[in-house]
Backbone as CSV, one residue per row, in Angstrom:
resi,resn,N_x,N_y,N_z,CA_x,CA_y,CA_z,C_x,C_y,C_z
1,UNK,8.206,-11.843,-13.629,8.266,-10.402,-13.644,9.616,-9.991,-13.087
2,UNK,10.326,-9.347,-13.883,11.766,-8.782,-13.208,11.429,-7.533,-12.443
3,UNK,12.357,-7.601,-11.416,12.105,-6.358,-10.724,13.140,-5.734,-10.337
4,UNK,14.328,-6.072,-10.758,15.465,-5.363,-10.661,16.464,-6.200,-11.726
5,UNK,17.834,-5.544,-12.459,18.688,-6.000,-13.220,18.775,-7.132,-12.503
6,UNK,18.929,-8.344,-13.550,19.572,-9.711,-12.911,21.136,-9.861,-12.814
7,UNK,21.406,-9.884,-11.720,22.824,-10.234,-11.097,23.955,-10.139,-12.547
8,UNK,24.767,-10.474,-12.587,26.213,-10.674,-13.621,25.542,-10.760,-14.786
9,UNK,26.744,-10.535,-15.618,25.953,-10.122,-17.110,26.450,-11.687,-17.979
10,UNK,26.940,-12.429,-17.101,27.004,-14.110,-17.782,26.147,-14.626,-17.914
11,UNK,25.979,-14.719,-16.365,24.355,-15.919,-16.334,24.096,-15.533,-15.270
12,UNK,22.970,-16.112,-15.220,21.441,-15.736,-14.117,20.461,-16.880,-13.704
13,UNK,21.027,-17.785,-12.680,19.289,-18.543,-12.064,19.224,-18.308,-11.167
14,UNK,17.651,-18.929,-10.319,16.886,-19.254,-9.133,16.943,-20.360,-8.677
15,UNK,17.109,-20.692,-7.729,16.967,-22.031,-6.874,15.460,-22.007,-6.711
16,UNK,14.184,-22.706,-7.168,13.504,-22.812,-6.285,13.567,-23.490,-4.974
17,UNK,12.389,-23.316,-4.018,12.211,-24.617,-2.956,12.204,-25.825,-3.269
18,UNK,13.685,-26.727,-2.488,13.167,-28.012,-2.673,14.482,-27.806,-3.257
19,UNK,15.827,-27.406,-3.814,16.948,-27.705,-4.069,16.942,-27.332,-5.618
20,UNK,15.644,-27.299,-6.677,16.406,-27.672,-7.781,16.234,-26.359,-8.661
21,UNK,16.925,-25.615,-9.864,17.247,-24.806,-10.299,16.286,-24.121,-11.108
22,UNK,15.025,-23.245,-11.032,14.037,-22.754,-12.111,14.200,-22.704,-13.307
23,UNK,13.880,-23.304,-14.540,14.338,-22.982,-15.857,13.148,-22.178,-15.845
24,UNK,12.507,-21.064,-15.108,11.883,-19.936,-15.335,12.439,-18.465,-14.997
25,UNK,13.529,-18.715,-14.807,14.520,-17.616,-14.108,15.995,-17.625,-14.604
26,UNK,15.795,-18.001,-16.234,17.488,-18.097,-16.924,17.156,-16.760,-17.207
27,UNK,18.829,-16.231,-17.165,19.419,-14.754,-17.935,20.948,-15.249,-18.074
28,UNK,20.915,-15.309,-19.562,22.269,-15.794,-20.130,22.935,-14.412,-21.187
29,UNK,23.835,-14.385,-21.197,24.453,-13.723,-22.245,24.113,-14.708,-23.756
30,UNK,24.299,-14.138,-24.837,24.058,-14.953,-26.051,25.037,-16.031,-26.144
31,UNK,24.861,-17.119,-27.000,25.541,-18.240,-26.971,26.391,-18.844,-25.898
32,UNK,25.575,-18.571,-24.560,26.033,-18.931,-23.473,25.978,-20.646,-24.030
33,UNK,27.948,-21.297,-22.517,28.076,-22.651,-23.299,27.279,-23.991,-22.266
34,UNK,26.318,-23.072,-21.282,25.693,-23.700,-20.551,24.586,-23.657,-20.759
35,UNK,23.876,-22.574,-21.292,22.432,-23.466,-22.027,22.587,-23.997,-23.624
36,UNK,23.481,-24.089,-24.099,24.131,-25.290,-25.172,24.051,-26.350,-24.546
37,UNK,24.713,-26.173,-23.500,24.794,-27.826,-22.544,23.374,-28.537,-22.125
38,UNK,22.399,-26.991,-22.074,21.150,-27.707,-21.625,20.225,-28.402,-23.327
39,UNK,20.725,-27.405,-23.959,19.843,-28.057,-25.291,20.107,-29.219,-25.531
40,UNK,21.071,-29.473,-25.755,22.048,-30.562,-26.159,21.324,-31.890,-24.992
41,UNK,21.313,-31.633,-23.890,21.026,-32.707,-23.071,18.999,-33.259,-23.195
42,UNK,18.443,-31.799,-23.830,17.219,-31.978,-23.487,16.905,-33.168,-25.182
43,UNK,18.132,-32.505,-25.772,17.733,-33.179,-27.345,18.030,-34.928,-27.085
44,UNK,19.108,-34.905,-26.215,19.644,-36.200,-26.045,18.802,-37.146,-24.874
45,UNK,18.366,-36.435,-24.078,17.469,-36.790,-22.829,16.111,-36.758,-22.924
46,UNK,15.292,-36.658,-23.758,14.263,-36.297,-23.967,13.667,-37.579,-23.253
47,UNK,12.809,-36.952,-21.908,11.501,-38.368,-21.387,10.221,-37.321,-20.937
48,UNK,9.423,-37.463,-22.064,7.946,-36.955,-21.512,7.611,-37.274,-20.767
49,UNK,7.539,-38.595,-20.042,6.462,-39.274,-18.661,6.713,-38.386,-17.400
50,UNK,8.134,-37.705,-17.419,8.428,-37.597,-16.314,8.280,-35.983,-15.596
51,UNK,7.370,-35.601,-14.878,7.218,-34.224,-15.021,7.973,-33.307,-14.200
52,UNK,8.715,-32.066,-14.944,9.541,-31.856,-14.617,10.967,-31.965,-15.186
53,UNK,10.956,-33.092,-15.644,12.633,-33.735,-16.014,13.088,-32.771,-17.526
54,UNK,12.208,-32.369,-18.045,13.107,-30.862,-18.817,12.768,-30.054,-18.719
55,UNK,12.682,-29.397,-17.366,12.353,-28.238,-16.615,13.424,-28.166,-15.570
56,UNK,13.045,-27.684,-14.520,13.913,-27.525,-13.253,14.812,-29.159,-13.348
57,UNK,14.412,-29.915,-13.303,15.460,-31.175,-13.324,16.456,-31.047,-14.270
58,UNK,16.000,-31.106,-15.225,17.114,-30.470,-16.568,18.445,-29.594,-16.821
59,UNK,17.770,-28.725,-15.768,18.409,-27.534,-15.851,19.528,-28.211,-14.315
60,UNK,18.400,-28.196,-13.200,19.655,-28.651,-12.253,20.613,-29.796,-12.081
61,UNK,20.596,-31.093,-12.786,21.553,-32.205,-13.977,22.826,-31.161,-14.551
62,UNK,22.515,-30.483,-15.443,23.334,-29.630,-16.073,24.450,-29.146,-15.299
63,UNK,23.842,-28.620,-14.285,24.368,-27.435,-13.619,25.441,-27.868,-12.391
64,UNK,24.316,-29.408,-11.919,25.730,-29.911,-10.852,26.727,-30.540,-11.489
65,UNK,26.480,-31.356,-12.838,27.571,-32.247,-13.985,28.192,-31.659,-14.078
66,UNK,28.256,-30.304,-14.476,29.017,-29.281,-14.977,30.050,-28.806,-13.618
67,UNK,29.315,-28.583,-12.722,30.286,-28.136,-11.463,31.380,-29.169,-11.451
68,UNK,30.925,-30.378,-11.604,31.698,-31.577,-10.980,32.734,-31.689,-11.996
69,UNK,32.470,-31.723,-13.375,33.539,-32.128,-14.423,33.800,-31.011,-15.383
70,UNK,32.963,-30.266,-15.481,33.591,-28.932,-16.391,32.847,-27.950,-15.563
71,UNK,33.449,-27.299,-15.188,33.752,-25.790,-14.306,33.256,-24.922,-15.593
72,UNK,34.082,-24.876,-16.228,34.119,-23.676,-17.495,32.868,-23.690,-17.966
73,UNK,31.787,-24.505,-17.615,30.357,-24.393,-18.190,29.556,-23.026,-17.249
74,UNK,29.995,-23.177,-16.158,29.174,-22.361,-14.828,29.828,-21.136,-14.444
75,UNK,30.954,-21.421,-14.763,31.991,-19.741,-14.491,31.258,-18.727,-14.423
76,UNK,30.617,-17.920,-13.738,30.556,-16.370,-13.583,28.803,-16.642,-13.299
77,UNK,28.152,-18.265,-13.302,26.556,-17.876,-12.784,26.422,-18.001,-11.827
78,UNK,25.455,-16.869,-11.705,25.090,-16.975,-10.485,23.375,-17.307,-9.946
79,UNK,23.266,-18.399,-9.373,22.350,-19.194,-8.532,22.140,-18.520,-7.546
80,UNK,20.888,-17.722,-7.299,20.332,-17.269,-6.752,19.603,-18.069,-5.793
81,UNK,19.822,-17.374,-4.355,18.541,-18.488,-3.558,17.161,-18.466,-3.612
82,UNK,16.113,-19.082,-3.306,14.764,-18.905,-3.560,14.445,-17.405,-3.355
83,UNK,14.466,-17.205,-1.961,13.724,-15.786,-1.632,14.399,-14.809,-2.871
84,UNK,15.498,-14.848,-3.520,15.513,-13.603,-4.079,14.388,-13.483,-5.962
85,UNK,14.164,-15.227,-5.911,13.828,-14.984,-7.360,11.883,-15.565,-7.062
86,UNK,12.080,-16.098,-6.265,10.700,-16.748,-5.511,9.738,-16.243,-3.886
87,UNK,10.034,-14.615,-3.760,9.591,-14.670,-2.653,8.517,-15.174,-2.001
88,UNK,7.677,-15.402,-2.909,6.258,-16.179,-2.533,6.397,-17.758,-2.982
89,UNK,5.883,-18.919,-2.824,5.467,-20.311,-2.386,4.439,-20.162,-3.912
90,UNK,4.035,-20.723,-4.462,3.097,-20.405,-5.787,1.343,-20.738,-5.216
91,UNK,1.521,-21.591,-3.427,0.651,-21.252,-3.051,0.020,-20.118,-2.198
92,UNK,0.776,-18.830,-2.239,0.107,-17.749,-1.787,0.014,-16.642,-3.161
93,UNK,0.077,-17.284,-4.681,0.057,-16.492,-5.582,-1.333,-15.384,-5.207
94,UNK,-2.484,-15.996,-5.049,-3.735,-15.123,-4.804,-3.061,-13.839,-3.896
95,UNK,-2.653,-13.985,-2.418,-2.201,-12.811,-1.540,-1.168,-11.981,-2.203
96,UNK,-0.388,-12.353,-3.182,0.084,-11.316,-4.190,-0.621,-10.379,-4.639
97,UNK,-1.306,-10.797,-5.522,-2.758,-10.287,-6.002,-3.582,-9.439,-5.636
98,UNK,-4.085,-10.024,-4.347,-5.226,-9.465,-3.392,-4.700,-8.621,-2.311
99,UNK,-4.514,-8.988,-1.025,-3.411,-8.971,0.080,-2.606,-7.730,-0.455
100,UNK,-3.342,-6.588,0.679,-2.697,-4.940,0.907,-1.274,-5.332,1.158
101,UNK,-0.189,-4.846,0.462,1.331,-4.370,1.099,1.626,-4.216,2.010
102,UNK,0.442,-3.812,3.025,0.706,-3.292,4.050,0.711,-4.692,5.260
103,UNK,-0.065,-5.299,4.923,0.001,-6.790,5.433,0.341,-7.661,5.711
104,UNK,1.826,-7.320,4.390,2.349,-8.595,4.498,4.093,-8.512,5.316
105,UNK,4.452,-8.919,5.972,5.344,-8.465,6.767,7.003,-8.743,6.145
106,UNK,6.959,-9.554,5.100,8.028,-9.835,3.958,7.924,-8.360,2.973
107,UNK,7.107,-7.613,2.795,7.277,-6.717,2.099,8.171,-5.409,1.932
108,UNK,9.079,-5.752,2.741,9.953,-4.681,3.044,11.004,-5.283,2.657
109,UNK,11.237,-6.701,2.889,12.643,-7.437,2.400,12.585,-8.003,0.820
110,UNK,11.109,-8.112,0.364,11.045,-8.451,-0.920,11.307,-7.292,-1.716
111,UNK,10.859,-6.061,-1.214,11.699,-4.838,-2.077,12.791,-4.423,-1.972
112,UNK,13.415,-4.677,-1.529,15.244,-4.794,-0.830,16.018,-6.008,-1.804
113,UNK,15.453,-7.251,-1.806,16.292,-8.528,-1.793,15.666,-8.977,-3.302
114,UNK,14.483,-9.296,-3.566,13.728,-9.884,-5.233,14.709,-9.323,-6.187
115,UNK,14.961,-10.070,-6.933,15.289,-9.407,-8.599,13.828,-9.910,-9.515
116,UNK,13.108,-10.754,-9.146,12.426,-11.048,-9.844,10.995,-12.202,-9.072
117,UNK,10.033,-11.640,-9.627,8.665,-13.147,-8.657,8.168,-13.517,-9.576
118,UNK,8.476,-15.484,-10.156,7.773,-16.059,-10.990,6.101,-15.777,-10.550
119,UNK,5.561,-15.794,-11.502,4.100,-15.821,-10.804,3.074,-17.000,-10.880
120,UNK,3.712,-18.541,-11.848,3.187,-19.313,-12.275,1.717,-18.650,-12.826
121,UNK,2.310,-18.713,-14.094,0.555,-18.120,-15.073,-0.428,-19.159,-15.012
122,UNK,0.124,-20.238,-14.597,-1.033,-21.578,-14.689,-2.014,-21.152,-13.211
123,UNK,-1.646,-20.341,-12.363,-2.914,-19.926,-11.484,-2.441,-18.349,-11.585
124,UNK,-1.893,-18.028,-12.494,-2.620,-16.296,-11.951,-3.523,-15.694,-13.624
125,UNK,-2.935,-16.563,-14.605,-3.608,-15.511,-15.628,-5.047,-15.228,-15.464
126,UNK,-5.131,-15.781,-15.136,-7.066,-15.093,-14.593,-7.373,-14.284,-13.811
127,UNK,-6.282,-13.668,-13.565,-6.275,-13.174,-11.399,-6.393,-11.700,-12.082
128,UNK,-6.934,-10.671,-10.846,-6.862,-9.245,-11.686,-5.869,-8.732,-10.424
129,UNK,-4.953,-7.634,-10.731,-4.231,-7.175,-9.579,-5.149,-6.299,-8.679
130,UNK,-5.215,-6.521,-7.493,-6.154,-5.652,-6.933,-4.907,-4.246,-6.188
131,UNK,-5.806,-3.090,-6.059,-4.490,-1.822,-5.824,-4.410,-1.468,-4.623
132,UNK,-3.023,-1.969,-4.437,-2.644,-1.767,-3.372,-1.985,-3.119,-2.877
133,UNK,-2.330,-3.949,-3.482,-1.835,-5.391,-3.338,-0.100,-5.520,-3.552
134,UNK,0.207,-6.772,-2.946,1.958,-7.245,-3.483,2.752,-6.619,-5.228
135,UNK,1.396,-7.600,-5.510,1.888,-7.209,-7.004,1.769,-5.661,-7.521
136,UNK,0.938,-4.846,-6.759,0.531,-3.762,-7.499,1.686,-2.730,-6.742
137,UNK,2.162,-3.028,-5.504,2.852,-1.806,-5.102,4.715,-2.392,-5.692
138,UNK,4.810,-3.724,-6.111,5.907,-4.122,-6.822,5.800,-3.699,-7.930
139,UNK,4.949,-3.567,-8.281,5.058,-3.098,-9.892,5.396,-1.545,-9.546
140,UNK,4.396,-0.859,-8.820,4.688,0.641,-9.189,6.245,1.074,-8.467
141,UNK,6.720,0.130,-7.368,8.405,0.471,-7.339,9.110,-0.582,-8.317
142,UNK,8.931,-0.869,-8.819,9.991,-1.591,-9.951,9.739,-0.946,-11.574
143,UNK,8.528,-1.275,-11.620,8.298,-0.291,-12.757,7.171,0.986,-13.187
144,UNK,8.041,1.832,-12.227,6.617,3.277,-12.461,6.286,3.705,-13.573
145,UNK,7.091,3.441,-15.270,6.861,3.987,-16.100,5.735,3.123,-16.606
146,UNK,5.694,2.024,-16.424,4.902,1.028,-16.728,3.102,1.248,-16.219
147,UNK,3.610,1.053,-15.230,2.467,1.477,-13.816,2.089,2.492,-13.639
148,UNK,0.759,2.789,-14.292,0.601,4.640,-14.509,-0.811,4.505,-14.209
């Protein structure tokens, strides 16, 4: 869910926790030459066993190769730290959800600092927003036209 414009109009990731780069949090300009770099590697790299490895691994391979030997791949992205694209852990997705605004004591810096909170759909699509909750008072300041 975006919740504010993403940073530079080149490119756009998240660091999750744990060092490595969200491929759930790209914002590229079109024919950006760094997710070329990622296709290209996922076509050439392709290992199912390994979970993860064309996901966040994929993406963060790319991204340090590129620092190290071509610069001109990464020019102008910007890598965001966790808290701004991940304020929540994917194990407090429920207290998003549930869990009054008023409760949570990050809620003042997550509306200040977030551009965006993956929500992993693999535990929330079932979830209902309850009102008044994380998600429900993020939505109605990020998107009131939406949120009616």
């Amino acid at each position: 869910m975006s919740v504010a414009t993403a940073g530079p109009k080149y490119g756009f990731m998240g660091y999750q926790r744990g060092g490595e780069i969200n491929n759930a949090t790209l914002a590229f300009s079109p024919r950006h030459p760094f997710v070329a770099a990622c296709a290209a590697t996922f076509v050439r790299q392709f290992t199912g066993g390994v979970h993860g490895y064309q996901g966040p691994l994929l993406v963060t391979r790319v991204y340090k190769r590129a620092e190290a030997a071509k610069p001109h791949l990464v020019k102008g992205i910007f890598v965001a730290p966790p808290e701004v694209v991940y304020p929540f852990n994917w194990t407090q997705v429920d207290e998003m959800f549930s869990m009054p605004a008023d409760k949570v004591p990050r809620w003042k810096s997550l509306e200040r600092y977030a551009y965006g909170m993956h929500l992993w759909s693999m535990f929330s699509r079932r979830t209902n927003i309850t009102s008044g909750s994380v998600l429900a008072s993020v939505m109605r300041y990020s998107c009131p036209s939406v949120w009616r």
